[in-house]
N, C-alpha and C positions, 0 to 999 in steps of 0.2 A: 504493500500500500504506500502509496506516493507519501501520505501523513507525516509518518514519521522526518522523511528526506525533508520536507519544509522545514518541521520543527526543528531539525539540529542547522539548516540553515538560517533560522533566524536567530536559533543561539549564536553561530559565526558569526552574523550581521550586527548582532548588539554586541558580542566582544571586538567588533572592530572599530567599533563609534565610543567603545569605555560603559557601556553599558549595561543593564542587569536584565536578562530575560523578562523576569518579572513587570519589566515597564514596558512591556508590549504584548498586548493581547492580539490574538490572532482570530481573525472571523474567518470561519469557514462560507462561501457565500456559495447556498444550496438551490440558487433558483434555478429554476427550468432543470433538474437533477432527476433521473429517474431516483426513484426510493429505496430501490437496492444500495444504488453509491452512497447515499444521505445514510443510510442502516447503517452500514460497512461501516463510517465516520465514528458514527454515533458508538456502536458496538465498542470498538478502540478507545474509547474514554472521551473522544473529544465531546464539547457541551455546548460553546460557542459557536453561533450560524446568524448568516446574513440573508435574507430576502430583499427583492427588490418592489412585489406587491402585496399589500394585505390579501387580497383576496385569495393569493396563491397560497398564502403562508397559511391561512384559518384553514384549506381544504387539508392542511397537512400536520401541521404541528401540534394540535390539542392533544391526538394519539398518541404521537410520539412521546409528548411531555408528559403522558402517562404512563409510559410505561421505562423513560428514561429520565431519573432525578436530575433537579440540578442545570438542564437545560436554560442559556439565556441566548435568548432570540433579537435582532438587531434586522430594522428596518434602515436600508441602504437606499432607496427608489424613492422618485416623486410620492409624495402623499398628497391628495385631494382632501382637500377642508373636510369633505362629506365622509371619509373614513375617519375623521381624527379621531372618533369614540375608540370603534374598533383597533386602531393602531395603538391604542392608548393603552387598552386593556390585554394584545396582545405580547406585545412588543417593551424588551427592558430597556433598550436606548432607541433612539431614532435617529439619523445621521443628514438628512436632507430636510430642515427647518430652512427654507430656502425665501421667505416672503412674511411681510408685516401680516396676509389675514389668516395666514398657518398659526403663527404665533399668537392672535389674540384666538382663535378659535382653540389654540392647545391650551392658554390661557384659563379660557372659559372652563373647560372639559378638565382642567386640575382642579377646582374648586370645586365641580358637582359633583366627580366624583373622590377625591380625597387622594390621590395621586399622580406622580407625573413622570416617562419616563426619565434618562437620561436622555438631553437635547445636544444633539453637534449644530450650528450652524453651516448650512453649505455655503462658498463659498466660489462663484466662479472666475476662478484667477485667471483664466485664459481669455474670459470677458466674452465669449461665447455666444452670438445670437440665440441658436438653439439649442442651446444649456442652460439649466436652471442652477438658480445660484445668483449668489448678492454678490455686484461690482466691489474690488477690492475700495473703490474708493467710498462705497457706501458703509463699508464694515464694520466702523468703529461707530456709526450712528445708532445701526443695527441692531448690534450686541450690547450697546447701552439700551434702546430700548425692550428689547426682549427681555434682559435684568428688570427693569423697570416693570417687567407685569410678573415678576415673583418665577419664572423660571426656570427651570433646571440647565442652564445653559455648561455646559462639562469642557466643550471646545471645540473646533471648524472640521469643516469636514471639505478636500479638493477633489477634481476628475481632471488631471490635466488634459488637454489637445492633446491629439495621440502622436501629431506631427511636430512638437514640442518637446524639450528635453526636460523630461520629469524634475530633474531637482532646482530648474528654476520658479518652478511652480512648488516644489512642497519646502521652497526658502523663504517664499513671499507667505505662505501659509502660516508657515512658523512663526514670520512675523510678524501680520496681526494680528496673532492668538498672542505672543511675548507682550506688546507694547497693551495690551485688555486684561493683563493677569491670566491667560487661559491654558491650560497645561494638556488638554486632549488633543491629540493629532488625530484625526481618520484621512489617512491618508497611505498611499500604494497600493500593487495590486500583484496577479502573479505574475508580469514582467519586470516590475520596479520595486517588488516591497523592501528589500537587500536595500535598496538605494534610496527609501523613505526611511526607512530604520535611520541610518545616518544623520538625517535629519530631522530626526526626533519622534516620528512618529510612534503614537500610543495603542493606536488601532489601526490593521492590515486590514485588508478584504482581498481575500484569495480563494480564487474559484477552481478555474481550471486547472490550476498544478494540484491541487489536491483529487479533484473530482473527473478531469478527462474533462473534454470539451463536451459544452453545453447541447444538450438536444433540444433542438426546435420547438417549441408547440405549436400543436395543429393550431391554424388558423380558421 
C-alpha cells in the first residue's frame, strides 16, 4: 500500500525543513474513490480524509464512522451557503471559507446549533478568474472580519495554478497567515506536498499517491 511510502516521506520532508512530524497532518483526500481503496486506508489505521462535496461525503461516511472510531472528516471543495447545516454537522474542519455570505451563514448555523467546525480561509493566490478564493489583497480584511463574527478561523487554505511554481504561492500563503497571527497551512498536494512541508505547511491533501488515480463519476 502506497500509505505507508507517503508517511515516511513526509517524515523526510519535515526533517529536512527542522521539523516534527507531529506538525503536519496528512488528509487523505477520498473523493471520487471507489470504497474498497477508502477501506484499505481506513483498515491500516489511517483516520484522516478529505472530501470535496457534502453530498458525496453523507452517501458514505456515516457507515464508515460506525464502524471505524476516531474518524475526522475534512471538507476540501466549494461549499454552497445551502449545505452549511449539513457540512457543519458532518465535517470537523472545512478548508474553502472562501466569501463574506459563507461566513455569516456559518456564523449563523454556530449559534443554532452550539458548534463550529475548524475554518481555513481559502485563499486564491494565483488570483484566478475561475477559482474561488479571497484576493490576496483582500485577506487581511477578511480574516478580520470572519474573527469579528466569533469564528473558528485555524488558518488559509491555497490551490496554486498548476502552471505556476508551487512554493511561490505556498510563501505568499505563509505570509498572510504570519502577519494575522494564523499558524494552519492547508496547503500541497501529491505532486508538491514535500515542497509545502518546507514551507510550513500544517495540513497536506493527498489523493492520488495514496489512492491511485481518481475514477470518474458517471455523469
Amino acid at each position: 500500500m502506497p500509505l505507508p511510502d507517503i508517511q515516511d516521506r513526509v517524515a523526510q520532508a519535515c526533517a529536512a525543513a527542522d521539523r516534527s512530524p507531529a506538525e503536519v497532518t496528512l488528509i487523505a483526500v477520498s473523493k471520487v474513490q471507489p470504497p474498497d481503496r477508502v477501506e484499505a486506508v481506513l483498515k491500516a489505521g489511517h483516520r484522516i480524509f478529505g472530501e470535496n462535496r457534502v453530498q458525496e461525503a453523507q452517501g458514505k461516511w456515516p457507515a464508515w464512522m460506525d464502524i471505524y472510531q476516531g474518524v475526522e472528516l475534512h471538507l476540501l471543495g466549494p461549499l454552497q451557503s445551502n449545505k452549511a447545516r449539513s457540512a457543519m454537522e458532518l465535517f470537523h474542519a472545512i478548508h474553502s471559507l472562501d466569501r463574506p455570505k459563507l461566513a455569516r451563514r456559518l456564523a449563523d448555523m454556530a449559534q443554532e446549533i452550539g458548534r463550529c467546525p475548524d475554518l481555513f480561509i481559502q485563499i486564491n493566490t494565483g488570483e484566478e478568474d475561475q477559482k474561488a478564493g479571497i484576493p490576496p489583497s483582500e485577506a487581511d480584511t477578511f480574516i478580520r472580519e470572519a474573527r469579528a463574527m466569533d469564528l473558528p478561523i485555524m488558518g488559509l487554505m491555497c490551490i496554486p495554478p498548476v502552471e505556476d511554481t508551487p512554493s511561490l504561492h505556498f510563501a505568499l500563503l505563509a505570509k498572510i497567515a504570519a502577519r494575522n497571527g494564523l499558524t494552519g497551512l492547508s496547503m500541497g498536494m501529491s505532486a508538491d506536498f514535500e515542497e509545502a512541508i518546507a514551507f510550513g505547511a500544517t495540513h497536506i491533501r493527498v489523493g492520488s499517491a495514496i489512492f491511485g488515480e481518481r475514477v470518474p463519476q458517471a455523469t
